[in-house]
MARBA-3410 file (N, C-alpha, C, O; in Angstrom, 1 decimal):
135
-56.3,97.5,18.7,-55.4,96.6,19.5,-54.0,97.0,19.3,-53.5,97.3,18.2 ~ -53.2,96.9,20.5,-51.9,97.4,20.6,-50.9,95.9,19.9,-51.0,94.7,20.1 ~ -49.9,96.7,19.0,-49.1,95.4,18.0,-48.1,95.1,19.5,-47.7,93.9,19.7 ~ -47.7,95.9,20.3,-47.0,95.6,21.0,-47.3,96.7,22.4,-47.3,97.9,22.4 ~ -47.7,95.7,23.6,-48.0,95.8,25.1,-47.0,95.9,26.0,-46.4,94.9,26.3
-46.7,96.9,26.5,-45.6,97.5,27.2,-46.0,96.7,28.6,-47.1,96.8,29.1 ~ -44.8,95.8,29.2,-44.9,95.4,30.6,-44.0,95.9,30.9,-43.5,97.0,30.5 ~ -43.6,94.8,32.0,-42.4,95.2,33.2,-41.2,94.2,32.6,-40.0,94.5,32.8 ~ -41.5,93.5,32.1,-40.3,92.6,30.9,-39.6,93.6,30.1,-38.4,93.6,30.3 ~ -40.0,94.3,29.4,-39.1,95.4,28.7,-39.1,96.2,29.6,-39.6,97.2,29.2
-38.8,96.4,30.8,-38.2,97.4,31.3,-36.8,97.2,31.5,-36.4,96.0,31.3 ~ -36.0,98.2,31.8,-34.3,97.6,31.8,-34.1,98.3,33.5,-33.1,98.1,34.0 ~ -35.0,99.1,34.3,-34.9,99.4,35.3,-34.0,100.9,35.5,-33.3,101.4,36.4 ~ -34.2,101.2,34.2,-33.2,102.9,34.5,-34.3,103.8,33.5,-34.7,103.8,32.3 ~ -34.6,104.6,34.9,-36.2,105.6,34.2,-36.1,106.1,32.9,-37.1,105.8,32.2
-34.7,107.2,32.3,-34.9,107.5,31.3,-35.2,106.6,30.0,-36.1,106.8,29.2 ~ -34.2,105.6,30.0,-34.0,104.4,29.1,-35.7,104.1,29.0,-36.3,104.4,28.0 ~ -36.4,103.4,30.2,-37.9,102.7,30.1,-38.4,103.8,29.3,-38.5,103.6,28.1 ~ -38.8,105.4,29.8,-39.7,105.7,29.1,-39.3,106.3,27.7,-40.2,106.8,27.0 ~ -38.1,106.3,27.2,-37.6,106.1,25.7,-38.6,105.3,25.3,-39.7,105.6,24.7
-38.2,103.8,25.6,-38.6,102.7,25.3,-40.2,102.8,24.9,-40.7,102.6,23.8 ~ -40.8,103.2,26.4,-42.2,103.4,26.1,-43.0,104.2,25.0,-44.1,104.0,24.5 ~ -42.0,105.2,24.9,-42.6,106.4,23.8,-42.1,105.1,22.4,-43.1,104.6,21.8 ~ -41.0,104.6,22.0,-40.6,103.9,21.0,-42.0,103.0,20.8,-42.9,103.2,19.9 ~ -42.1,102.1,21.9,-43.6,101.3,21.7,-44.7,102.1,21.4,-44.9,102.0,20.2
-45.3,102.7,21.9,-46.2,103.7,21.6,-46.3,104.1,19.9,-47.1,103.7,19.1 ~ -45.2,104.9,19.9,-45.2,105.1,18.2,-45.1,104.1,17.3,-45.3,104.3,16.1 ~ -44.6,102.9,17.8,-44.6,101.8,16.7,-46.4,101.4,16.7,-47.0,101.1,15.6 ~ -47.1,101.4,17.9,-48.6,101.1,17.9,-48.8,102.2,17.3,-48.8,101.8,16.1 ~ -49.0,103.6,17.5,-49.3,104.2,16.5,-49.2,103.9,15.1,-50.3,104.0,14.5
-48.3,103.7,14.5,-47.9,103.4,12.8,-48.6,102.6,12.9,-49.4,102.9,12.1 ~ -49.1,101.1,13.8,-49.8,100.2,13.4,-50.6,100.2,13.5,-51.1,99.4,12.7 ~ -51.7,101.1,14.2,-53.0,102.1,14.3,-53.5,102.3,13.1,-54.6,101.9,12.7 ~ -52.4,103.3,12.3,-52.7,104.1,11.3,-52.9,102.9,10.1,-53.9,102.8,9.3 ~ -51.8,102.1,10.1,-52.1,101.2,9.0,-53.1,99.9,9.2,-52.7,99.0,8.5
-54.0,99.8,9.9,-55.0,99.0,10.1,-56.3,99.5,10.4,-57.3,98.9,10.9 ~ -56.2,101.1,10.0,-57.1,102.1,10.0,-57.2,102.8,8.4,-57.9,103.8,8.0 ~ -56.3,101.8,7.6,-56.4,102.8,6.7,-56.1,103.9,6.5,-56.6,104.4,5.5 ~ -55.4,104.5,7.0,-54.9,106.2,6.8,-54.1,106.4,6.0,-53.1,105.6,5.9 ~ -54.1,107.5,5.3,-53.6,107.5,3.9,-51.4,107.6,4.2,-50.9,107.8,5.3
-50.9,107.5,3.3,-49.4,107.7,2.8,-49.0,109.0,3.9,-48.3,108.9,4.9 ~ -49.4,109.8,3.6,-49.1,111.4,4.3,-49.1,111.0,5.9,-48.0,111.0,6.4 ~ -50.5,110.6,6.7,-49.8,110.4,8.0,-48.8,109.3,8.5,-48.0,109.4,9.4 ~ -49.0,108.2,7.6,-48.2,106.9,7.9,-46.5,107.2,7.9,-45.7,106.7,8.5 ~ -46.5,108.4,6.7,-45.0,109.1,6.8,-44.5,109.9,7.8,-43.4,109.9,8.3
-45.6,110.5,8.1,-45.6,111.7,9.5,-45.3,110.7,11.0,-44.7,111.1,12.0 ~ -45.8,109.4,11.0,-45.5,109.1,11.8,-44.0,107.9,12.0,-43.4,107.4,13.0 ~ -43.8,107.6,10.6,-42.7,106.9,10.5,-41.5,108.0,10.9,-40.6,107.8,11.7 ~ -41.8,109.3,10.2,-40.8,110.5,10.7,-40.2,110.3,12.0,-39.1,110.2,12.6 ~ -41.6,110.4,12.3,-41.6,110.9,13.9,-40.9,109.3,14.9,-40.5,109.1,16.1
-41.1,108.7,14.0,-40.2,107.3,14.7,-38.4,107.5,14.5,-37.6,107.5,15.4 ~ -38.2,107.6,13.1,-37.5,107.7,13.2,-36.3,108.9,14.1,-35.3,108.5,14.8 ~ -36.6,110.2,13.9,-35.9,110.8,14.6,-35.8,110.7,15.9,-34.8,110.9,16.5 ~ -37.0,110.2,16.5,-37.1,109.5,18.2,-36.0,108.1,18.3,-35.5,107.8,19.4 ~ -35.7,107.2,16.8,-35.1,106.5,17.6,-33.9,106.9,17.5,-33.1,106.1,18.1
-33.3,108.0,16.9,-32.1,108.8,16.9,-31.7,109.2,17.9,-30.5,109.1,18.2 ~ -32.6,109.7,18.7,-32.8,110.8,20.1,-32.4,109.4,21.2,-31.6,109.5,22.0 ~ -33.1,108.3,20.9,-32.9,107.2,22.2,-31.6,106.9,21.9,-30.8,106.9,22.8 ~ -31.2,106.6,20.5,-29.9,105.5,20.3,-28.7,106.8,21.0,-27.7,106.5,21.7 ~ -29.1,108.0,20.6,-27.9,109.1,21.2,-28.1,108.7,22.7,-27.3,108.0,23.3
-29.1,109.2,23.2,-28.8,109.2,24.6,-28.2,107.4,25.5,-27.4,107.2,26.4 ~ -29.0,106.6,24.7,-28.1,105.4,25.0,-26.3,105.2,24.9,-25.8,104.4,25.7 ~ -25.6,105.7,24.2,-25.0,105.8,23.6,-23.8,106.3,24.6,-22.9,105.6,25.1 ~ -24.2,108.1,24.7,-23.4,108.9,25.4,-23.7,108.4,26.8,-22.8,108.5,27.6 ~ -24.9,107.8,27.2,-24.6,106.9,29.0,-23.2,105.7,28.6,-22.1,105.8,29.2
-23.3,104.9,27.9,-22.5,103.9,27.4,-20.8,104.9,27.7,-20.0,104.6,28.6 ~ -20.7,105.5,27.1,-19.4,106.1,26.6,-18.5,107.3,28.0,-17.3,107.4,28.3 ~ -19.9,108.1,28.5,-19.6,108.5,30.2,-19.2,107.9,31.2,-18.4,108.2,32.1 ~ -20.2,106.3,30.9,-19.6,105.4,32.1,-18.9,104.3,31.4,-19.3,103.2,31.7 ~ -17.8,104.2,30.5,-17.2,103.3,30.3,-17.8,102.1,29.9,-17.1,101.1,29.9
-19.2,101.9,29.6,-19.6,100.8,29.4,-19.0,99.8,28.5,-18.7,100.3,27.4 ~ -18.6,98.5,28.7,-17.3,97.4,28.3,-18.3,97.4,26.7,-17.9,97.5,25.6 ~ -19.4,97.1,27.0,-19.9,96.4,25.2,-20.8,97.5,24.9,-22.0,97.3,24.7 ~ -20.4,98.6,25.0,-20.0,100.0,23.7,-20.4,99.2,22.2,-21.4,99.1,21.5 ~ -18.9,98.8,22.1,-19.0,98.5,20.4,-19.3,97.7,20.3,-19.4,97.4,19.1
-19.8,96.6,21.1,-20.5,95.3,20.1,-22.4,96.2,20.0,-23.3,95.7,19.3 ~ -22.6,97.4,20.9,-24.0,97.4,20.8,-24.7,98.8,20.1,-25.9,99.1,19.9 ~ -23.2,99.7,19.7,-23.4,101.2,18.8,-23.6,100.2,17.0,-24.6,100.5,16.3 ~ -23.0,99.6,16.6,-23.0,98.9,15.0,-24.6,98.4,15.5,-25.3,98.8,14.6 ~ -25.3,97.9,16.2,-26.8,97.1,16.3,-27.5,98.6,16.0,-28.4,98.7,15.2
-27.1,99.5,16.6,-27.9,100.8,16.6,-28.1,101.5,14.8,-29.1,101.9,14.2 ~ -26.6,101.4,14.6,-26.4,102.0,13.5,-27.4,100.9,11.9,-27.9,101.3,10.8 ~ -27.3,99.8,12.5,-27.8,98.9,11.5,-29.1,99.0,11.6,-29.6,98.5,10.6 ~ -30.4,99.6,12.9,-31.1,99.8,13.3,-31.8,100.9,12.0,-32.7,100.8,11.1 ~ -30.6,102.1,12.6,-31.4,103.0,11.7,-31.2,103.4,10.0,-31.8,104.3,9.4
-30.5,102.8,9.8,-30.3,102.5,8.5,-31.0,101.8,8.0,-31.1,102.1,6.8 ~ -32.2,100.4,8.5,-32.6,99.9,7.6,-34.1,100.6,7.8,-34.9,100.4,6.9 ~ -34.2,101.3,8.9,-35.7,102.2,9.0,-35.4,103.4,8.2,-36.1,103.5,7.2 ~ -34.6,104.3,8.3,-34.1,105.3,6.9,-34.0,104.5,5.6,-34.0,105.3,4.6 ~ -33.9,103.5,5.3,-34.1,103.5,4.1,-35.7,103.1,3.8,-36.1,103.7,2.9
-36.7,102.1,4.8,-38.1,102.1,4.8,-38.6,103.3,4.9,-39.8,103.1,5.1 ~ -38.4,104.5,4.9,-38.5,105.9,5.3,-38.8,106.5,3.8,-39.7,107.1,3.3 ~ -37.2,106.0,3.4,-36.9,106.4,1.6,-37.9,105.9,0.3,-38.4,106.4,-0.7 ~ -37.9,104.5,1.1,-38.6,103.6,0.1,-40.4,104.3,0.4,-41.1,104.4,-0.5 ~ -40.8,104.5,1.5,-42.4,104.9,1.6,-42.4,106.5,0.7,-43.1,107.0,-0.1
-41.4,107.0,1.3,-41.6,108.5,0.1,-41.9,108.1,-1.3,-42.8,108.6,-2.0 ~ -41.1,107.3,-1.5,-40.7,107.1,-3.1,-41.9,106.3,-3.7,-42.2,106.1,-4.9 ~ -42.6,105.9,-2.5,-43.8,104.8,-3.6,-43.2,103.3,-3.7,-43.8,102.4,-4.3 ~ -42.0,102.9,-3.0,-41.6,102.0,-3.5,-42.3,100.2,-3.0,-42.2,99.1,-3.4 ~ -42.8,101.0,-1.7,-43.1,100.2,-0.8,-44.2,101.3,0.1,-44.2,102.5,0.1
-45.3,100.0,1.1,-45.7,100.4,1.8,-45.9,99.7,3.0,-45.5,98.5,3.1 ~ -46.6,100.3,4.4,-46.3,99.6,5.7,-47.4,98.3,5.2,-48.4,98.4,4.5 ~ -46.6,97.1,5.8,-47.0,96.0,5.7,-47.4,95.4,6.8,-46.8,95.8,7.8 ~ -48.2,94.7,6.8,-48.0,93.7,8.5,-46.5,93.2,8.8,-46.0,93.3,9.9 ~ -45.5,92.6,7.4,-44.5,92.7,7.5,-43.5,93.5,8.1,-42.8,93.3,9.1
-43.6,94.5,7.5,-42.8,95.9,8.1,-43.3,96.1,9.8,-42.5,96.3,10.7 ~ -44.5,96.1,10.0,-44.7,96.2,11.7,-44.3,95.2,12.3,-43.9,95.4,13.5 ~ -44.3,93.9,11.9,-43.4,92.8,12.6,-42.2,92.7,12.7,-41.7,91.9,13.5 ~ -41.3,93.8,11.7,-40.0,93.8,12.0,-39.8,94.6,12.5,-38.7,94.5,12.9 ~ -40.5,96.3,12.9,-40.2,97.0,14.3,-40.7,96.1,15.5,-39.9,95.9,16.5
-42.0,95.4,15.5,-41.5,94.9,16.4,-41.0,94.2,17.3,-41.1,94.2,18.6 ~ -40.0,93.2,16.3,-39.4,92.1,16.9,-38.3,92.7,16.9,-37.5,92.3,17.8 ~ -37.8,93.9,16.0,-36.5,94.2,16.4,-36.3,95.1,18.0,-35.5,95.0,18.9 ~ -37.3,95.9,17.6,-37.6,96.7,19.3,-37.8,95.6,20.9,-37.6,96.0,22.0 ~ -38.4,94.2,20.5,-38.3,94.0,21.6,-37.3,93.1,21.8,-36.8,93.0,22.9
-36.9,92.2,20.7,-35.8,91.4,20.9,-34.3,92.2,21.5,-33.5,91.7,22.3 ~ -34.1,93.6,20.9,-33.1,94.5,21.5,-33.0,94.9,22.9,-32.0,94.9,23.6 ~ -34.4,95.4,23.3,-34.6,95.6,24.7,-34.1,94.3,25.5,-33.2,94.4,26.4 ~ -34.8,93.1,25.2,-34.6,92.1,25.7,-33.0,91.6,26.0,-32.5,91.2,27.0 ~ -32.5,91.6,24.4,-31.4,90.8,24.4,-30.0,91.6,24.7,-29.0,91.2,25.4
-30.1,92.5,24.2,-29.4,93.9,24.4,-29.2,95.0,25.4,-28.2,95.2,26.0 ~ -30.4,95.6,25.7,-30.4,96.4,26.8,-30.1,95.8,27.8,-29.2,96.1,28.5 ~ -31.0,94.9,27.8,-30.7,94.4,29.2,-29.6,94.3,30.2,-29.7,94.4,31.4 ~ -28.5,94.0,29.2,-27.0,93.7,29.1,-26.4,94.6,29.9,-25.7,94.4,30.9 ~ -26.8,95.6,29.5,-26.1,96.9,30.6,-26.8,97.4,31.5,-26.4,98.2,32.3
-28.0,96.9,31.5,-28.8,97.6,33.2,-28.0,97.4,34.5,-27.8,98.4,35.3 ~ -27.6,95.9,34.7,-26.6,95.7,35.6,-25.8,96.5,35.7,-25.9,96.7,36.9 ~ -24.7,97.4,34.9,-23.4,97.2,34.5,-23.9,98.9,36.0,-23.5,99.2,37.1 ~ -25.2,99.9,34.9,-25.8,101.3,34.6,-25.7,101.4,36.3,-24.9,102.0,37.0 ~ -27.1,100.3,37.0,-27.0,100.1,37.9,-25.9,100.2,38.9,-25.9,101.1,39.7
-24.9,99.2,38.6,-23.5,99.4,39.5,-23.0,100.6,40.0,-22.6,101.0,41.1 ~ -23.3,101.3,38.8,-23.0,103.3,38.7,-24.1,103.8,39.3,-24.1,104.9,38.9 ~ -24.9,103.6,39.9,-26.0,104.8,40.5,-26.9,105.1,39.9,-27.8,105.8,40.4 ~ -27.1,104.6,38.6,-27.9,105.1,37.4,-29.2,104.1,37.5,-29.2,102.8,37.7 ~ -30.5,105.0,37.3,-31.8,104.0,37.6,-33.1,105.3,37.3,-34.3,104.9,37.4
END
């Protein structure tokens, strides 16, 4: 069963952005797959990897749309990004190291933070993206 069901509520209505989004959901179900399947340290890393550099790849391209079009809340929404991946690079550090492993915990906080952002965040600038042509 999927930890998190992609509707039309997380969409923000600008194609690239949704299917970011969707691949983001996706691999967060995946990790949650793996860890409710038992699968050993090795893939659960391979796929936290693979999360993280994907959410690098979204937070950039969010980012440089923000900064091409002048988007006004830039900086109140690049520090949410930055604080994003910092606290999954260090869950990244900490599963190498043995120090920790995926928890039901840890999947509850990708994904409340993944959808509360979409929700509360993204959304914010769909309007703005929209206004510009962008969809």
């Amino acid at each position: 069963m999927a930890l998190i069901d992609w509707g039309t509520e997380l969409g923000v209505g600008i194609r690239d952005i949704d299917e970011d989004h969707r691949k983001l959901v996706g691999m967060i179900n995946d990790l949650h797959s793996a860890m409710g399947g038992g699968k050993g340290k090795e893939a659960m890393e391979g796929i936290l990897a693979g999360l993280v550099d994907y959410t690098k790849t979204h937070f950039a391209r969010e980012e440089q749309l923000m900064q091409k079009h002048a988007y006004p809340g830039y900086l109140g929404h690049k520090p949410k990004h930055d604080d994003f991946t910092k606290q999954v690079v260090e869950l990244q550090s900490r599963l190498r190291e043995g120090k920790t492993i995926v928890t039901v915990q840890v999947m509850n906080f990708l994904k409340d933070w993944l959808t509360t952002h979409i929700m509360d965040t993204d959304k914010l600038y769909a309007p703005y993206f929209k206004g510009k042509g962008i969809a």
